[in-house]
N, C-alpha and C positions, 0 to 999 in steps of 0.2 A: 630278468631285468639286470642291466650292467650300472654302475653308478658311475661319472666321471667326472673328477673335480680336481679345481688346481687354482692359481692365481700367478701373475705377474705384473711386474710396475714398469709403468711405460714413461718417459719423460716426455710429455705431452699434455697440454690442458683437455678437463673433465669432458666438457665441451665437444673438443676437437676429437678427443680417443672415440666417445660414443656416437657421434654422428659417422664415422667412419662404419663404426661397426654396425649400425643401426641400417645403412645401404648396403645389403649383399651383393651389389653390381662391385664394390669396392673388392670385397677378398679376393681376387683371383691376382690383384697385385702384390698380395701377400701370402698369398696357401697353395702353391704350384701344383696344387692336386684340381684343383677347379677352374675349368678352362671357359667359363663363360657364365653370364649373369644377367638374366632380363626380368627387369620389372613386371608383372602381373596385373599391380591395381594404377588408378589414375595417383598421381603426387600429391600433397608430398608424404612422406614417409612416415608413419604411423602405425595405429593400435592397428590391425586386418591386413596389413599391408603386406601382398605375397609376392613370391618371386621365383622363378624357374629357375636352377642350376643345372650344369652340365658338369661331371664331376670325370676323371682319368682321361684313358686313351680311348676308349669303349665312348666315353659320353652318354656315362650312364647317366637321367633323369633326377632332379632331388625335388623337392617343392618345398619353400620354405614361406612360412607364414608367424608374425609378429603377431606375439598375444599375450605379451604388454608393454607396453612403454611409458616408462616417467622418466624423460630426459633432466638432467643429463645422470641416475643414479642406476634404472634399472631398465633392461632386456631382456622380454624372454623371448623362446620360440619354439615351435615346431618344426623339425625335419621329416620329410619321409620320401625313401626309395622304395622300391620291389622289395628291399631288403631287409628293412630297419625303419626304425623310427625315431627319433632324438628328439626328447623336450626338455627343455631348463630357463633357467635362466643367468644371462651375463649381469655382475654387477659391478660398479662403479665407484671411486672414492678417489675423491680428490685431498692430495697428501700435498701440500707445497704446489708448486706447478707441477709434479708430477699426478700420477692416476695408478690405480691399483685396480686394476681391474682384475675378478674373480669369475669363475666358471663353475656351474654346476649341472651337469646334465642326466637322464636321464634315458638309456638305450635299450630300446625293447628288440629284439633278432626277430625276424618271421621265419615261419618255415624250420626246415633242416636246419638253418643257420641257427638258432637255438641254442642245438649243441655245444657251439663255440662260443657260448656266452663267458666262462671262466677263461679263454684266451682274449677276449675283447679288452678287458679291463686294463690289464698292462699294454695291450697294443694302442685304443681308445686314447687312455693317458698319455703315450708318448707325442702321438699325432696330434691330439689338442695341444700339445706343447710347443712343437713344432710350428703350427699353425700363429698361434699366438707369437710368439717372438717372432716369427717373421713380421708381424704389426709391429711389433716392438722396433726392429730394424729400420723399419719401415720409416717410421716417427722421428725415430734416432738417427738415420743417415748411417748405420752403417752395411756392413757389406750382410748379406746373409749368411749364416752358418750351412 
């Protein structure tokens, strides 16, 4: 099991940052690794509420399912490929009009991949990082890194 966790402050109301994050139809205009995103359950978006991702150039498979929601403070979720499995939760804290949103997730490797569990944790980390600033960017208006 790999541990990933981190946090960033986004200038954007509590609100606004977590209904963003709460629709994974949304990240693909922020996480350039994920080329597609369809909803699963009927609307709107909630505690069960699943979603198909299509993740690199492969279009490799993810399924993501929301198992909990208390707008606007706390998210969690499940991922899972052939691969892996990621569960945690995002949380939420509104500072001023900004938001500080925090990460904490939990990576189990299937298979052979296993082995690679002591490389995931520095690569895991930078890619959630990644991933999140580009929200950040995103909210902010400015260019991507």
């Amino acid at each position: 099991m790999v541990h990933i966790a981190g946090r960033i402050r986004i200038a954007a109301p509590i609100e606004q940052v977590f209904d963003t994050v709460a629709d994974s139809r949304n990240e693909p205009s922020f996480n350039s690794a994920m080329t597609g995103v369809e909803l699963l359950t009927p609307p709107p978006i909630g505690l069960g509420t699943r979603f198909r991702a299509r993740m690199g150039a492969a279009g490799t498979e993810m399924l993501v399912e929301l198992t909990e929601f208390e707008r606007p403070q706390r998210l969690g979720t499940r991922a899972t490929t052939s691969m892996m499995e990621t569960s945690g939760t995002l949380t939420f804290a509104a500072e001023g009009a900004e938001t500080l949103m925090s990460w904490d997730w939990q990576v189990r490797l299937k298979g052979w991949l296993r082995f690679l569990g002591p490389l995931l944790g520095p690569f895991g980390g930078r890619m959630e990082r990644r991933i999140w600033t580009g929200l950040k960017h995103q909210f902010e208006g400015e260019a991507r890194a």
